[in-house]
C-alpha positions as CSV (number, residue, x, y, z in Angstrom):
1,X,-8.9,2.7,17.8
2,X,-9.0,-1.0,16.3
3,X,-8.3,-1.2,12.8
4,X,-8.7,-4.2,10.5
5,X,-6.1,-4.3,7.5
6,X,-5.9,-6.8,4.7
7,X,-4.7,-6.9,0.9
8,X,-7.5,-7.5,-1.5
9,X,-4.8,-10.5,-3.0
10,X,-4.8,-13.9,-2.4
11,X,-1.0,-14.0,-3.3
12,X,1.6,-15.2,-1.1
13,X,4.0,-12.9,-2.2
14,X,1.5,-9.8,-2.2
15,X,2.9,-6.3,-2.1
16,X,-0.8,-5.1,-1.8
17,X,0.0,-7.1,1.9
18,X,3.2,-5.0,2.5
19,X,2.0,-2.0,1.3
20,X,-1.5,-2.8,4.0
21,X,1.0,-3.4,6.9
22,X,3.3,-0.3,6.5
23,X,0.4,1.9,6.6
24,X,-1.8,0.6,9.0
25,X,1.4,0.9,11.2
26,X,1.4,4.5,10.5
27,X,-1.7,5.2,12.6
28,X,-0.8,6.6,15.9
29,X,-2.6,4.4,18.9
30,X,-4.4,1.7,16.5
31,X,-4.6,-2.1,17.6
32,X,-4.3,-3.4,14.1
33,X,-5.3,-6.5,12.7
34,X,-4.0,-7.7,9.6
35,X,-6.1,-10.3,8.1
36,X,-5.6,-12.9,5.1
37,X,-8.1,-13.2,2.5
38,X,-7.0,-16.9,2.3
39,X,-8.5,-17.7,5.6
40,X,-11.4,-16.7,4.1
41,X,-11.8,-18.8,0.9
42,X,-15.1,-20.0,-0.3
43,X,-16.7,-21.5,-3.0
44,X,-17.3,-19.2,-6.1
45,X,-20.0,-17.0,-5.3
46,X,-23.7,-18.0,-7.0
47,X,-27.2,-17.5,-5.8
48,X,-27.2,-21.4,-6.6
49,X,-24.8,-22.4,-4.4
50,X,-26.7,-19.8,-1.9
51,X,-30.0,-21.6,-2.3
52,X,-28.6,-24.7,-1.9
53,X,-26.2,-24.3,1.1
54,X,-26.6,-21.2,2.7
55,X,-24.0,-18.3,3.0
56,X,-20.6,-20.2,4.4
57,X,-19.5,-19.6,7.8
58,X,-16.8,-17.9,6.2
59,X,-18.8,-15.2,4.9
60,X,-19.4,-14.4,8.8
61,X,-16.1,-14.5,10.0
62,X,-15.8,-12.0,7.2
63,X,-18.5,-9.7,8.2
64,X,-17.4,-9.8,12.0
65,X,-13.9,-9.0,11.7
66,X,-15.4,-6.1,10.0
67,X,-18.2,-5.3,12.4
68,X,-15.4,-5.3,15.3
69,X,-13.2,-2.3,14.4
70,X,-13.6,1.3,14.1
71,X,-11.7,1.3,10.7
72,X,-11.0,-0.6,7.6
73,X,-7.4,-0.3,5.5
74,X,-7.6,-2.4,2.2
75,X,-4.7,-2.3,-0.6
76,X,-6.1,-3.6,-4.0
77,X,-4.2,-5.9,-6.2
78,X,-5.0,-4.7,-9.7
79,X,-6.1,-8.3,-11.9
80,X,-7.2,-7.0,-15.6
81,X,-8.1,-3.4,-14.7
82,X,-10.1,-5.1,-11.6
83,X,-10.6,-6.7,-8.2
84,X,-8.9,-10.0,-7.7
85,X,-11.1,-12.8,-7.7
86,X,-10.5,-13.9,-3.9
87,X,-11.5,-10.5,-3.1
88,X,-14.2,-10.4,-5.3
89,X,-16.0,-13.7,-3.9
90,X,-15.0,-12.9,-0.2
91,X,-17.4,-9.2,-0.9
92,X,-20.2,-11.2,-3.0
93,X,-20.6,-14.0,-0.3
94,X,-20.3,-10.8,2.8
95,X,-22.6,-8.8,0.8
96,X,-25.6,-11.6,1.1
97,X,-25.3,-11.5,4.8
98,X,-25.6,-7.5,4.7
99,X,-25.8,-5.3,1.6
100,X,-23.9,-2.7,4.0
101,X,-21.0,-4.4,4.5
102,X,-18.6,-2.1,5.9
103,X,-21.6,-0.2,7.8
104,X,-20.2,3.0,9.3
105,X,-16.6,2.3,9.4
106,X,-13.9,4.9,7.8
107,X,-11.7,3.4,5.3
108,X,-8.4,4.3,3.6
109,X,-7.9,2.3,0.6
110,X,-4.8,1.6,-1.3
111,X,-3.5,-0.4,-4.3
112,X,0.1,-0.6,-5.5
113,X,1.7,-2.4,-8.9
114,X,5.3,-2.5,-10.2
115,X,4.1,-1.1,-12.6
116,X,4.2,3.3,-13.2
117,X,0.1,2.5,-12.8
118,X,0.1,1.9,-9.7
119,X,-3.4,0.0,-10.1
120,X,-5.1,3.3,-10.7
121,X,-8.2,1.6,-12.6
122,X,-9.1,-0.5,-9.5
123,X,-8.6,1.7,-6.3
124,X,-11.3,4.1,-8.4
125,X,-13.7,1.0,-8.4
126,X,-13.3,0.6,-5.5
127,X,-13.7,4.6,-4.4
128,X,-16.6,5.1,-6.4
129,X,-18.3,1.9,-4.8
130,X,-17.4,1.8,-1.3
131,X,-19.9,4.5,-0.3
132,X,-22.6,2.2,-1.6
133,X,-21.7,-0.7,0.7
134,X,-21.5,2.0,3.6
135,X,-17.9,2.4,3.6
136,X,-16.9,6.5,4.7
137,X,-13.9,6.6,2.7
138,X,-11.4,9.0,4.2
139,X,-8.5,8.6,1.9
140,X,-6.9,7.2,-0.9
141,X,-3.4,6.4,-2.2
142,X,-1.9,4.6,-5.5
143,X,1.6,3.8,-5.1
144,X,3.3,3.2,-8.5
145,X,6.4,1.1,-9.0
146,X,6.1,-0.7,-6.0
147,X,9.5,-2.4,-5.9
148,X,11.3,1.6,-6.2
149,X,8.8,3.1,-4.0
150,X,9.3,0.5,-1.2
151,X,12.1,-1.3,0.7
152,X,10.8,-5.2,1.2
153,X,13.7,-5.8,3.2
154,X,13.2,-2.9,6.1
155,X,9.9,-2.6,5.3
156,X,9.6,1.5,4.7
157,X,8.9,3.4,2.0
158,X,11.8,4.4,-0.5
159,X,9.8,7.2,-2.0
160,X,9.5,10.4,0.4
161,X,6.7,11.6,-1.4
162,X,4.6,8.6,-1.2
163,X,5.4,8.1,2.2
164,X,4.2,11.3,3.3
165,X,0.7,10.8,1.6
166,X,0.5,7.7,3.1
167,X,1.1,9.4,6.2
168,X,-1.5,11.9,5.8
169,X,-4.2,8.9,4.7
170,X,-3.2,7.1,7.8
171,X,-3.4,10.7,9.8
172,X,-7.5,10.9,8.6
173,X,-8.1,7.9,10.6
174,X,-6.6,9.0,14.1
């Protein structure tokens, strides 16, 4: 099974990108690729900028790493109750190419926050649209208090709980 992971944060520091790593690790027999949305940034998305230009190459690259795996593991970073704005702009400019953009492919979708949220508010945006873009989503999990839950340094989860969910969101891809 191939599975593309990747934080929905353009920060270098991103615990959405820890969190993305640890559990796409936890799927038994995966070839797992995890993905940078910096490699992927483009131009604000407008149908302007569309017209006059074209979708970027970008937006390809995008839709192909997709397009190549059998599953899809994103962990949201939470900005003002929403999507970040790299992750925003990397779906807008995907979306022109293919209004399906995750055609077919089982996701488990994550977000994490230091704070007790645990960016609750996105990862149900992002549940209740997914289906709409073609995403079968298998599982998700909100891990609050990030920096208690998880150990940066060996990089495993702290929290027995929340690594056992994890575990079983992992498990529905297999």
């Amino acid at each position: 099974m191939k599975i593309l992971a990747f934080a929905a944060s353009s920060s270098s520091k991103s615990i959405n990108k820890q969190l993305v790593t640890y559990a796409a690790g936890l799927v038994p027999n995966a070839d797992v690729e995890v993905i940078d949305l910096n490699d992927f940034e483009m131009p604000i998305y407008s149908s302007d900028r569309e017209e006059a230009a074209g979708v970027p190459d970008l937006a390809q690259a995008f839709k192909d790493k997709i397009a190549a795996v059998d599953a899809v593991i994103i962990s949201f970073a939470e900005h003002n109750g929403s999507y970040s704005a790299a992750y925003k702009n990397t779906f807008d400019w995907a979306s022109r190419l293919e209004g399906k953009v995750y055609a077919d492919k089982a996701m488990v979708l994550l977000a994490t926050s230091p704070g007790a949220g645990g960016a609750q508010s996105v990862l149900a945006a992002a549940a209740g649209s997914m289906p709409h873009f073609g995403a079968e989503v298998k599982a998700t999990v909100s891990v609050p208090s990030f920096y208690d839950a998880f150990d940066a340094e060996k990089g495993v989860m702290k929290d027995a709980a929340l690594d056992a969910e994890l575990k079983a969101a992992a498990a529905t891809l297999a």
